[in-house]
N, CA, C and O atoms as a GROMACS GRO file, in nm:
protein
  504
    1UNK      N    1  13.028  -5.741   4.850
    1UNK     CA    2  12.937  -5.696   4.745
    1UNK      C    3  12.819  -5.625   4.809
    1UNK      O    4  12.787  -5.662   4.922
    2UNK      N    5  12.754  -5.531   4.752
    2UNK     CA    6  12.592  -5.440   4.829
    2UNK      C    7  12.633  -5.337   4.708
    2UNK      O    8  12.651  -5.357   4.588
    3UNK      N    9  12.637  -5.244   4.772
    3UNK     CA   10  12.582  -5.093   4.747
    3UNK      C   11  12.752  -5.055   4.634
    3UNK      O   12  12.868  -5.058   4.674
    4UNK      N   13  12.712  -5.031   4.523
    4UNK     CA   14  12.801  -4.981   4.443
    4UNK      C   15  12.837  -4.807   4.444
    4UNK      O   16  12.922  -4.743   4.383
    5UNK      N   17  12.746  -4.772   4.530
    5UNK     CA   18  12.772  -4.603   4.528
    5UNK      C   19  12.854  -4.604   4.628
    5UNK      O   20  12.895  -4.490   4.651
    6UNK      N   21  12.916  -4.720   4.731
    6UNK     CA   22  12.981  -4.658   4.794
    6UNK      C   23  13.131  -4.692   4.780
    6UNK      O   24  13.220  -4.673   4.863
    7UNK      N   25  13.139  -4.756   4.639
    7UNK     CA   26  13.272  -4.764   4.623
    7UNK      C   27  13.356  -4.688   4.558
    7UNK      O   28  13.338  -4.671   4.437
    8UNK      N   29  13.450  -4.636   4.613
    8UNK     CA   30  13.516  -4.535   4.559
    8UNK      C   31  13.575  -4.478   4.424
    8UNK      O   32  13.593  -4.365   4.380
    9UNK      N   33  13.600  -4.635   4.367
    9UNK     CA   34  13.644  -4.655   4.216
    9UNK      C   35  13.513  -4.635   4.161
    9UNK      O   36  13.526  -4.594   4.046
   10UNK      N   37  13.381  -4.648   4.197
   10UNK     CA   38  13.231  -4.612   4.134
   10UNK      C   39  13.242  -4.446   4.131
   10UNK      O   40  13.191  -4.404   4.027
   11UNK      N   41  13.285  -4.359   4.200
   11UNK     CA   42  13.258  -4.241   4.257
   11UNK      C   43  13.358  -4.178   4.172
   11UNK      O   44  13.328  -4.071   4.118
   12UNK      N   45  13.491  -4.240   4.150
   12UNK     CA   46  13.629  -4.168   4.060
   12UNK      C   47  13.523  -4.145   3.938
   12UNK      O   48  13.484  -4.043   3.883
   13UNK      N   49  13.483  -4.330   3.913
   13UNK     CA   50  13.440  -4.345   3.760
   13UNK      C   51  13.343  -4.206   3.741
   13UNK      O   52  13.401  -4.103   3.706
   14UNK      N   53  13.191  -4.202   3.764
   14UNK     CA   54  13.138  -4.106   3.821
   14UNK      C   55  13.194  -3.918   3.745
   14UNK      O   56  13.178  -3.831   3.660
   15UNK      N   57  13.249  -3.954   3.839
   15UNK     CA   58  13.354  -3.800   3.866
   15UNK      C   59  13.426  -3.777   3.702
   15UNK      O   60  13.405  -3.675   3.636
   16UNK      N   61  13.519  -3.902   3.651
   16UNK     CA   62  13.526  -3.878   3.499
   16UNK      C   63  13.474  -3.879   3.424
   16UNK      O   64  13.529  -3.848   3.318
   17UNK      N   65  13.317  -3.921   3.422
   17UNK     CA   66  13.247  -3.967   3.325
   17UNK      C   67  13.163  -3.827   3.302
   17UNK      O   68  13.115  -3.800   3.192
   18UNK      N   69  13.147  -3.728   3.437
   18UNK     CA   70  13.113  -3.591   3.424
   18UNK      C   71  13.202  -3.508   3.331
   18UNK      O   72  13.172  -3.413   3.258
   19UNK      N   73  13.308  -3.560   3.351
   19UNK     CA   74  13.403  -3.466   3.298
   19UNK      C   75  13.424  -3.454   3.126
   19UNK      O   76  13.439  -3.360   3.048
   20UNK      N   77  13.416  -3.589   3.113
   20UNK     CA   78  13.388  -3.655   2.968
   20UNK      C   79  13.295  -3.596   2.919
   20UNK      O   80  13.322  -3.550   2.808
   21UNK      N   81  13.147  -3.570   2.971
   21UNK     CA   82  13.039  -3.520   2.895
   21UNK      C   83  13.072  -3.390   2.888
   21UNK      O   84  13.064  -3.346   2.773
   22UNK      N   85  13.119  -3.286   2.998
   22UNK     CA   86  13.147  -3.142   2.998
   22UNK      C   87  13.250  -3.081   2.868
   22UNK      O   88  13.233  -2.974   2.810
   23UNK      N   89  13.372  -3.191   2.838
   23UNK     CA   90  13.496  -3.168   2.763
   23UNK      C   91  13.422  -3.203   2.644
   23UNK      O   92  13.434  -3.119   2.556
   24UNK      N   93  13.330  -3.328   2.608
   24UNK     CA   94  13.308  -3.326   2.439
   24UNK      C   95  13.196  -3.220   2.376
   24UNK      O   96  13.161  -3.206   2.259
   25UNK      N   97  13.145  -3.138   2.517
   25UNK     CA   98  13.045  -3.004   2.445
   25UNK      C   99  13.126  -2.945   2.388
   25UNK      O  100  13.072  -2.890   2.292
   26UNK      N  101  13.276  -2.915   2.394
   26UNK     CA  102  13.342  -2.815   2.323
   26UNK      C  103  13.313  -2.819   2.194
   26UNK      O  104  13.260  -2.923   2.154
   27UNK      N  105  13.340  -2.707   2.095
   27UNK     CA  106  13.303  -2.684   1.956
   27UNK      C  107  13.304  -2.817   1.866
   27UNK      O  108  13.210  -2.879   1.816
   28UNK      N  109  13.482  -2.845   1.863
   28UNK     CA  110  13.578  -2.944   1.739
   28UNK      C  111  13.518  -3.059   1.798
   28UNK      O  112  13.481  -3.144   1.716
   29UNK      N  113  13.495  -3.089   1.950
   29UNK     CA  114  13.425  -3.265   1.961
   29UNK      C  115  13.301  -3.249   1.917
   29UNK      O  116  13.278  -3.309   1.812
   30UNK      N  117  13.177  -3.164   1.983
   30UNK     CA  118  13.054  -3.168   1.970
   30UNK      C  119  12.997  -3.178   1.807
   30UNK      O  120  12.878  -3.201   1.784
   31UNK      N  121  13.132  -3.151   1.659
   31UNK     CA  122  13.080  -3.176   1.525
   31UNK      C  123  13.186  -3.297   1.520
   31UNK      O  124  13.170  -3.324   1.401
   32UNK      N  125  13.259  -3.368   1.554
   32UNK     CA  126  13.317  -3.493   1.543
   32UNK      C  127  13.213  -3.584   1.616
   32UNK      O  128  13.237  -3.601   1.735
   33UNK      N  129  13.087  -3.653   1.558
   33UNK     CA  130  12.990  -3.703   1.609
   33UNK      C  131  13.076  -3.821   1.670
   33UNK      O  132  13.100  -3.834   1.790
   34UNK      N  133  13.119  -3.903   1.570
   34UNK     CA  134  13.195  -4.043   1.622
   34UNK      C  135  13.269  -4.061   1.753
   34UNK      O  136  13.242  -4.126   1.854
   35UNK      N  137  13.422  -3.946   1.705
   35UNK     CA  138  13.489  -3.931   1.872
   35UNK      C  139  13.410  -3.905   1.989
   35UNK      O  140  13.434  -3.958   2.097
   36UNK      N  141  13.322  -3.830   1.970
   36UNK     CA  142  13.268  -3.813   2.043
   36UNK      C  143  13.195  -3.859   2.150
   36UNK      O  144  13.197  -3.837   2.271
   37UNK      N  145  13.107  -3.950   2.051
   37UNK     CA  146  13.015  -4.063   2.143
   37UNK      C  147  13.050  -4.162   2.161
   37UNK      O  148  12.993  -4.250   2.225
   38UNK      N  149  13.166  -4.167   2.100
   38UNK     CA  150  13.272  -4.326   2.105
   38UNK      C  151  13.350  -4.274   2.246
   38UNK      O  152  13.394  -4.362   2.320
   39UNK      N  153  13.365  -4.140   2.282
   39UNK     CA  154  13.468  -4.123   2.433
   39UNK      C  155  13.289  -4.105   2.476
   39UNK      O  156  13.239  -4.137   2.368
   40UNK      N  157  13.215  -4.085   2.536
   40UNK     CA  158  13.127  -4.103   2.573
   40UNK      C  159  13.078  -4.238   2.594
   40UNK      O  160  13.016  -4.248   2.700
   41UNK      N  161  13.083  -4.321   2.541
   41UNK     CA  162  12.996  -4.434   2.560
   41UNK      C  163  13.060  -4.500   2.624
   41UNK      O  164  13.011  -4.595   2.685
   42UNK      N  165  13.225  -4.460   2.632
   42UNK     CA  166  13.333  -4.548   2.733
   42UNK      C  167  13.345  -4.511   2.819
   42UNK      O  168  13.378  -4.582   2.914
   43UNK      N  169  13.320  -4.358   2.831
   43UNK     CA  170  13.368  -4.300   2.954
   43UNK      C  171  13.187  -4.374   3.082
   43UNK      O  172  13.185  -4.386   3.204
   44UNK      N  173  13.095  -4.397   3.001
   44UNK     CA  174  12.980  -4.442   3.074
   44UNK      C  175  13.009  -4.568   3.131
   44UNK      O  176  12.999  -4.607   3.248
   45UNK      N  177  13.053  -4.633   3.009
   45UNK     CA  178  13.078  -4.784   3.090
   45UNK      C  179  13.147  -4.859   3.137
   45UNK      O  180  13.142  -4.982   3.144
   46UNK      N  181  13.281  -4.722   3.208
   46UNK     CA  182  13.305  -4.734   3.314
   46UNK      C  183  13.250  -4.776   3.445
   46UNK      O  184  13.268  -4.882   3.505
   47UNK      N  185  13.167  -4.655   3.482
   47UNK     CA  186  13.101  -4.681   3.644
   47UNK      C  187  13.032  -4.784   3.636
   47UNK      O  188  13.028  -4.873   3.720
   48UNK      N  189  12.931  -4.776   3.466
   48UNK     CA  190  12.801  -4.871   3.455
   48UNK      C  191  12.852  -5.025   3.496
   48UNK      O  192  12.799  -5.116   3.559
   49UNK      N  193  12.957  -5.012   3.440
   49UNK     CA  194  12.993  -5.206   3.459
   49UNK      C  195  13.063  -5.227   3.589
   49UNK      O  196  13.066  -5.345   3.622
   50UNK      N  197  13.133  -5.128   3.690
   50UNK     CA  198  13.189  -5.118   3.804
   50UNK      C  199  13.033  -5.139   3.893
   50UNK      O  200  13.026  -5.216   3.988
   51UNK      N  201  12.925  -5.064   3.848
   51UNK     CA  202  12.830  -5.108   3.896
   51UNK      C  203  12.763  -5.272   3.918
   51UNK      O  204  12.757  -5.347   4.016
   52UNK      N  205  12.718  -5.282   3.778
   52UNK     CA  206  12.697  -5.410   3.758
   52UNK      C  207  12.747  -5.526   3.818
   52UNK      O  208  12.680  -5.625   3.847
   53UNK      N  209  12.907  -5.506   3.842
   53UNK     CA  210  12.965  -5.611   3.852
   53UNK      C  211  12.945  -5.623   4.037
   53UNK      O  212  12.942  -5.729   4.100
   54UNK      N  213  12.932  -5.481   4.096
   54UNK     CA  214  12.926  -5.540   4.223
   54UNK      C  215  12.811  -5.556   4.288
   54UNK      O  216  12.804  -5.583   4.408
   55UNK      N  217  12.702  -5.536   4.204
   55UNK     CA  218  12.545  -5.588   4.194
   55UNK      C  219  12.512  -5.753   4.152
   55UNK      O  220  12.403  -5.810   4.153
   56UNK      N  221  12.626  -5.798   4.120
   56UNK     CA  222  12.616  -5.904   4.016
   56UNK      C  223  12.609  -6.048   4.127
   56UNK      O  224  12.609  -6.151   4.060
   57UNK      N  225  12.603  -6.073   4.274
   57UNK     CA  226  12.598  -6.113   4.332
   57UNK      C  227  12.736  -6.245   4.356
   57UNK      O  228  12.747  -6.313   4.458
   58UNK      N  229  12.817  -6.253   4.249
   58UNK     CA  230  12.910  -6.298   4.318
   58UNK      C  231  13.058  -6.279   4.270
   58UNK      O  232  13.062  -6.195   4.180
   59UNK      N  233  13.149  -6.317   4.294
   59UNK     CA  234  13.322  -6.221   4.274
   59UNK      C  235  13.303  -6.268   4.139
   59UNK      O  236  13.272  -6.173   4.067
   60UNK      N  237  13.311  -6.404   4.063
   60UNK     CA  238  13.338  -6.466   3.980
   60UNK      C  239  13.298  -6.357   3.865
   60UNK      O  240  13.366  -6.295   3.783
   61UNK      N  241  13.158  -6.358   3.893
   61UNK     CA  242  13.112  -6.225   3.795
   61UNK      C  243  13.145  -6.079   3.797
   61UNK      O  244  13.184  -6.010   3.703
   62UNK      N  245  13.119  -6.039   3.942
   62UNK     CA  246  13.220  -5.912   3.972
   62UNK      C  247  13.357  -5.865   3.918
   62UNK      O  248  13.396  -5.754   3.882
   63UNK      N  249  13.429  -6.008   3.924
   63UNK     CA  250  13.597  -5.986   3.889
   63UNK      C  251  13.511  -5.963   3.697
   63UNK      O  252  13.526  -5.849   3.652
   64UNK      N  253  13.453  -6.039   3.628
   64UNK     CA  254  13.442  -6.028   3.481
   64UNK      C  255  13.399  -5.873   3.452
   64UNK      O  256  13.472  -5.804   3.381
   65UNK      N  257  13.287  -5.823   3.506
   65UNK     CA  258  13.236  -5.670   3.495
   65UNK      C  259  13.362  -5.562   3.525
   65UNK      O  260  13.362  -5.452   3.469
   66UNK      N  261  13.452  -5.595   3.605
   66UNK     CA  262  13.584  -5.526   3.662
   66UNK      C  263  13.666  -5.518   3.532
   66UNK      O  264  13.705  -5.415   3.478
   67UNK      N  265  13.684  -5.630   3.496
   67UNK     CA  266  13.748  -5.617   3.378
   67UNK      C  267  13.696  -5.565   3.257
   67UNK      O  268  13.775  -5.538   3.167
   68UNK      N  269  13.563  -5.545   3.242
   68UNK     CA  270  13.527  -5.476   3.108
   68UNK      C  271  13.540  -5.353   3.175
   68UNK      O  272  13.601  -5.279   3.098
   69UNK      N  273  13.519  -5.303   3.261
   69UNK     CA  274  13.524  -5.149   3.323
   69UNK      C  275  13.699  -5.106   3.262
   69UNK      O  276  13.744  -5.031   3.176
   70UNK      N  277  13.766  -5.216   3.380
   70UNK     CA  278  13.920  -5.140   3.323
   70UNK      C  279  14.002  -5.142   3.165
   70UNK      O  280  14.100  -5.080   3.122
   71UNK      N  281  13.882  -5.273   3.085
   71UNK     CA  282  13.904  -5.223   2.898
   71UNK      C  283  13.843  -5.075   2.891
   71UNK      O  284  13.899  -4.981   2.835
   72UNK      N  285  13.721  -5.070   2.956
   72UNK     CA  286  13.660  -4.939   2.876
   72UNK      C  287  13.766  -4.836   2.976
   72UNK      O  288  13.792  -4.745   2.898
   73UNK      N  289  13.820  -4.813   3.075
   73UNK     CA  290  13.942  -4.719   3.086
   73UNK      C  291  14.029  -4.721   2.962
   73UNK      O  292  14.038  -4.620   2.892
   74UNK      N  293  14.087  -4.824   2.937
   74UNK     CA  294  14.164  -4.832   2.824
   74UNK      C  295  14.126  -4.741   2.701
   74UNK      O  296  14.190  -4.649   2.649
   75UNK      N  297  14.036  -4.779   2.679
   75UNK     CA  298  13.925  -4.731   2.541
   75UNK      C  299  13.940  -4.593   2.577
   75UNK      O  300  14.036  -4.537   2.524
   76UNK      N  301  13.876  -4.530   2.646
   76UNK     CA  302  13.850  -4.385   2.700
   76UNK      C  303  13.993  -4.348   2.674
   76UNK      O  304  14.011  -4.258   2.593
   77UNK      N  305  14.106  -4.408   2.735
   77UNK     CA  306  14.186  -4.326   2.768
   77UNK      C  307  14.256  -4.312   2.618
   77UNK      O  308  14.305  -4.200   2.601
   78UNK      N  309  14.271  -4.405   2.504
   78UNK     CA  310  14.329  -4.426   2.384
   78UNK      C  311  14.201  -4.300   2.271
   78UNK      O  312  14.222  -4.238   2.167
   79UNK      N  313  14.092  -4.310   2.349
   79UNK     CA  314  14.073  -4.184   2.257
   79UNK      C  315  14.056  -4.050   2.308
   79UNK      O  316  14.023  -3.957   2.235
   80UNK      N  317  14.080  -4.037   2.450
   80UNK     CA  318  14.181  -3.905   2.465
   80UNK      C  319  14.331  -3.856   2.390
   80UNK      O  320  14.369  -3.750   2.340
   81UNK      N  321  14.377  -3.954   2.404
   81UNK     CA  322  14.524  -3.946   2.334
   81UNK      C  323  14.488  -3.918   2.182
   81UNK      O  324  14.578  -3.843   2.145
   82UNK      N  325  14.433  -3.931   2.112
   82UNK     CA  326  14.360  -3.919   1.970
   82UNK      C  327  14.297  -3.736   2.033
   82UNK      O  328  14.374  -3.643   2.007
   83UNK      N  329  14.207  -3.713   2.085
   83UNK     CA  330  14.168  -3.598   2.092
   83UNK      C  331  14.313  -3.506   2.082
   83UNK      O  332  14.364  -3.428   2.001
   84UNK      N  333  14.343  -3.559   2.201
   84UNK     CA  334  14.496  -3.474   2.257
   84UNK      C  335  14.568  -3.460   2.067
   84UNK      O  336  14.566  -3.353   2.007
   85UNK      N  337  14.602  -3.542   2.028
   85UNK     CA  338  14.698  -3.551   1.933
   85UNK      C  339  14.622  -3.455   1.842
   85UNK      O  340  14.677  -3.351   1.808
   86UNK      N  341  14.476  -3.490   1.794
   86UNK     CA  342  14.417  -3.383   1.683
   86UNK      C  343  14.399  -3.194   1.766
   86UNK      O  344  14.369  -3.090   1.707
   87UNK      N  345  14.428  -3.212   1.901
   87UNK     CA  346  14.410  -3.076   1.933
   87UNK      C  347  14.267  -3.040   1.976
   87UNK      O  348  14.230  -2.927   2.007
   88UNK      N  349  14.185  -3.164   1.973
   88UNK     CA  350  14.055  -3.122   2.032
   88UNK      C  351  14.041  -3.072   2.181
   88UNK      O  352  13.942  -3.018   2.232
   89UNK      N  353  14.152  -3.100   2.235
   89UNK     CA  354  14.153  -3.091   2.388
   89UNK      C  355  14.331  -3.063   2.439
   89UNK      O  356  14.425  -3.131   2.399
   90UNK      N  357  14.339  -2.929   2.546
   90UNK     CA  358  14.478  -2.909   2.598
   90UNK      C  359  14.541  -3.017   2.627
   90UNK      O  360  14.477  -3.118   2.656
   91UNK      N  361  14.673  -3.016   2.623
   91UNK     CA  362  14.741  -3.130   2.689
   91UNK      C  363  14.751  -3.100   2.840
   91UNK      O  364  14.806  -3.196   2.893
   92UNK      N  365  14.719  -2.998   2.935
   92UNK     CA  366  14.683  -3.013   3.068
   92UNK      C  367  14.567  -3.060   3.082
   92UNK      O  368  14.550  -3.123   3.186
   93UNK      N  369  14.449  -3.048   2.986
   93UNK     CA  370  14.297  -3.151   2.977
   93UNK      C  371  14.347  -3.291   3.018
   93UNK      O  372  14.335  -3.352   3.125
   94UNK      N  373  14.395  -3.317   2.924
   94UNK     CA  374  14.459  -3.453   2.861
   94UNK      C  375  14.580  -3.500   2.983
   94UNK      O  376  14.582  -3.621   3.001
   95UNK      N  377  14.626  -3.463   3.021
   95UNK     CA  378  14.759  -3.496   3.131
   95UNK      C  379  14.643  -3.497   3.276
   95UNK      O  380  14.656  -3.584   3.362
   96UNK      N  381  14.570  -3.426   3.283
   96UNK     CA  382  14.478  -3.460   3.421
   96UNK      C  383  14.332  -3.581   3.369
   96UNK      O  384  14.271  -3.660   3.442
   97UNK      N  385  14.318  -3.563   3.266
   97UNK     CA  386  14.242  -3.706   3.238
   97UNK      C  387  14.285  -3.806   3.244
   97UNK      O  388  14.214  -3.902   3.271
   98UNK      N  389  14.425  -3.818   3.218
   98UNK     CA  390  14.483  -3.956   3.203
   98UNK      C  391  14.538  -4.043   3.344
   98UNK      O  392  14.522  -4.160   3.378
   99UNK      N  393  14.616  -3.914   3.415
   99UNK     CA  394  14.598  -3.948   3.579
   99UNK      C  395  14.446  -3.995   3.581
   99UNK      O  396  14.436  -4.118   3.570
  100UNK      N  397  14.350  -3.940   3.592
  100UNK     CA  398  14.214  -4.013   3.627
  100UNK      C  399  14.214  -4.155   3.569
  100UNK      O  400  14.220  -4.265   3.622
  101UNK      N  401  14.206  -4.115   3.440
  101UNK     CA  402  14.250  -4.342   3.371
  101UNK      C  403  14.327  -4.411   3.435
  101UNK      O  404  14.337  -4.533   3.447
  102UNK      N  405  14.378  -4.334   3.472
  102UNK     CA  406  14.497  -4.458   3.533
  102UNK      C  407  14.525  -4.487   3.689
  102UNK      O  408  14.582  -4.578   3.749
  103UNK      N  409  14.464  -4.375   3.726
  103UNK     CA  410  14.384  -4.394   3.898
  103UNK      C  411  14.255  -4.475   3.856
  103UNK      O  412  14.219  -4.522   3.963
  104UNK      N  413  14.194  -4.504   3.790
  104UNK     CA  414  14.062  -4.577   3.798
  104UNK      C  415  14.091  -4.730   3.805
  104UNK      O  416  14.043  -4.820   3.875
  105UNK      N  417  14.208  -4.727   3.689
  105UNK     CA  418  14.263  -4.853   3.628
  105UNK      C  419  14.310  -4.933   3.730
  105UNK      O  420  14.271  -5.049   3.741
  106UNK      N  421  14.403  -4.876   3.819
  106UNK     CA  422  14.481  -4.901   3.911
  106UNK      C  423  14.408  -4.937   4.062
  106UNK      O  424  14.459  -4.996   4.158
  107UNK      N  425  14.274  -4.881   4.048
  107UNK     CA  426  14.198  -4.923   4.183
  107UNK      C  427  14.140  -5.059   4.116
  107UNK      O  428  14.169  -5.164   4.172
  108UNK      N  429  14.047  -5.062   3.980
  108UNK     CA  430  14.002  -5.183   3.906
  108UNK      C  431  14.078  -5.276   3.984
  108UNK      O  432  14.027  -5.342   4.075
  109UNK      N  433  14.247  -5.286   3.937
  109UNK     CA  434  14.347  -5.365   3.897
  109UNK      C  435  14.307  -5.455   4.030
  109UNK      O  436  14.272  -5.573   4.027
  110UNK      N  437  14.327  -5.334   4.201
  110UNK     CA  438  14.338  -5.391   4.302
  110UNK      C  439  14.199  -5.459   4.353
  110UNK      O  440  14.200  -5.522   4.459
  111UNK      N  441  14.100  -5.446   4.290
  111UNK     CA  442  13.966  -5.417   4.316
  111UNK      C  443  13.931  -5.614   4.262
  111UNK      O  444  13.859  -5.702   4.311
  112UNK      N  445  14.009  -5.612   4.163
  112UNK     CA  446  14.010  -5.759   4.092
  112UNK      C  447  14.047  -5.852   4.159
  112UNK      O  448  13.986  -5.950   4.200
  113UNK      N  449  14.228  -5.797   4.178
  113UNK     CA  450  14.313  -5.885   4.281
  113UNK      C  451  14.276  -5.911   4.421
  113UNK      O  452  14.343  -5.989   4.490
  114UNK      N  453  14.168  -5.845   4.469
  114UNK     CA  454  14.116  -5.868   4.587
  114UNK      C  455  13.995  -5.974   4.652
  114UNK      O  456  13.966  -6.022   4.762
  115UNK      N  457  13.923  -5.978   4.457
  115UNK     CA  458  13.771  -6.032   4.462
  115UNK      C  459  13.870  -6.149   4.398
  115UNK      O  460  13.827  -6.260   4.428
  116UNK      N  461  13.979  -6.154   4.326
  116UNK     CA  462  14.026  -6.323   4.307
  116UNK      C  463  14.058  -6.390   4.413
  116UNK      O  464  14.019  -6.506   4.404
  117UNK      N  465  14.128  -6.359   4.537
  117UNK     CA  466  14.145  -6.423   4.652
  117UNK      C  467  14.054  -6.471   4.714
  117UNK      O  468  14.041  -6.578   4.773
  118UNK      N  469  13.956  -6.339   4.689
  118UNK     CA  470  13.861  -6.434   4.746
  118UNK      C  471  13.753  -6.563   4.725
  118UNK      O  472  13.698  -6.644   4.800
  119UNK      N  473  13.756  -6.533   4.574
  119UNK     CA  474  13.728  -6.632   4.476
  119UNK      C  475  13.799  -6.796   4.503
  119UNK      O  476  13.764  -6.913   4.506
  120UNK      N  477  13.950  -6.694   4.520
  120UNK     CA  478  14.003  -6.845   4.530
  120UNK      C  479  14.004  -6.898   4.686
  120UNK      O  480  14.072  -6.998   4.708
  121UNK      N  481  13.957  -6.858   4.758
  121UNK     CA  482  13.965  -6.887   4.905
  121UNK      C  483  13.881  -6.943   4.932
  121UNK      O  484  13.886  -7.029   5.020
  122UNK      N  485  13.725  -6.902   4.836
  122UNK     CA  486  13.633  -7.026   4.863
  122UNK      C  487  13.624  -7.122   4.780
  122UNK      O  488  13.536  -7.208   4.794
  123UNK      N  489  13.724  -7.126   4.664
  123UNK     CA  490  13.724  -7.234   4.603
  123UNK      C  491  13.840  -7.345   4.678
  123UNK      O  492  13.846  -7.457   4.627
  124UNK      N  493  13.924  -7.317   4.787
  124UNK     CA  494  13.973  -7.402   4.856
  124UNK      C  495  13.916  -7.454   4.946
  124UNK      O  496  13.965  -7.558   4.989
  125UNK      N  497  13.790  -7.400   5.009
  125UNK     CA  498  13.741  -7.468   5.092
  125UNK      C  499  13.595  -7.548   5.046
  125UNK      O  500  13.513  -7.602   5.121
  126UNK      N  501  13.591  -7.537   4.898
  126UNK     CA  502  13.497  -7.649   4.861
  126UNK      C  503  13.571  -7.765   4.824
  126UNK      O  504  13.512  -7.868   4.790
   0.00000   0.00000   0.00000
C-alpha cells in the first residue's frame, strides 16, 4: 500500500476516465443529461475508489474499495453498451472501450486476489 499514482490499474483507470469525459462532449450524449453523467460518475469512480482503497491503510479495506472500483467498471461498461446500442457512440468507440473495461476489471480481479492472500497470510499468523 503508499502511493496510488503508481499503480498501473490507477493510471488505465485515469486514461479511461479521460476518455469518458472527451466521448460524452459529443452532440446526442452532451443533451442526454442522465447517460451522460451516469457514464461519467462511473467512469470517475473508478480510479477514485482504486485510489482510496490503496490509501485506505490496510488490504481488508483495500480488497472492499477494489471491489466497488471493479462494480463501477461494470456500470461504465453496461452503459456503454446502451450508448453503443442507441448509436450515441461507433462500435469501434465501443469495442476499444470495452477492451479498456475489461483490462481494468481484470487487473482489479488480480489486484484483489493478491491483497486476499495477503490478508489471509496474516490472518494465519495471528
Amino acid at each position: 500500500m503508499g502511493d496510488f499514482k503508481k499503480l498501473n490499474v490507477w493510471q488505465e483507470a485515469i486514461g479511461l476516465c479521460e476518455e469518458v469525459y472527451l466521448l460524452t462532449q459529443n452532440e446526442d450524449y452532451s443533451k442526454d443529461f442522465d447517460l451522460r453523467n451516469q457514464t461519467r460518475r462511473s467512469s470517475i469512480s473508478i480510479p477514485s475508489n482504486i485510489a482510496e482503497g490503496e490509501e485506505s491503510g490496510s488490504n481488508k479495506q483495500s480488497i472492499r474499495y477494489f471491489n466497488i472500483a471493479k462494480g463501477s467498471c461494470a456500470e461504465l461498461l453496461t452503459q456503454l453498451i446502451i450508448a453503443d446500442k442507441i448509436k450515441y457512440i461507433n462500435n469501434d468507440v465501443f469495442l476499444r472501450l470495452e477492451e479498456s473495461c475489461n483490462k481494468i476489471s481484470a487487473m482489479l480481479y488480480n489486484l484483489i486476489k493478491s491483497r486476499s492472500q495477503i490478508e489471509n497470510n496474516i490472518k494465519g499468523i495471528k
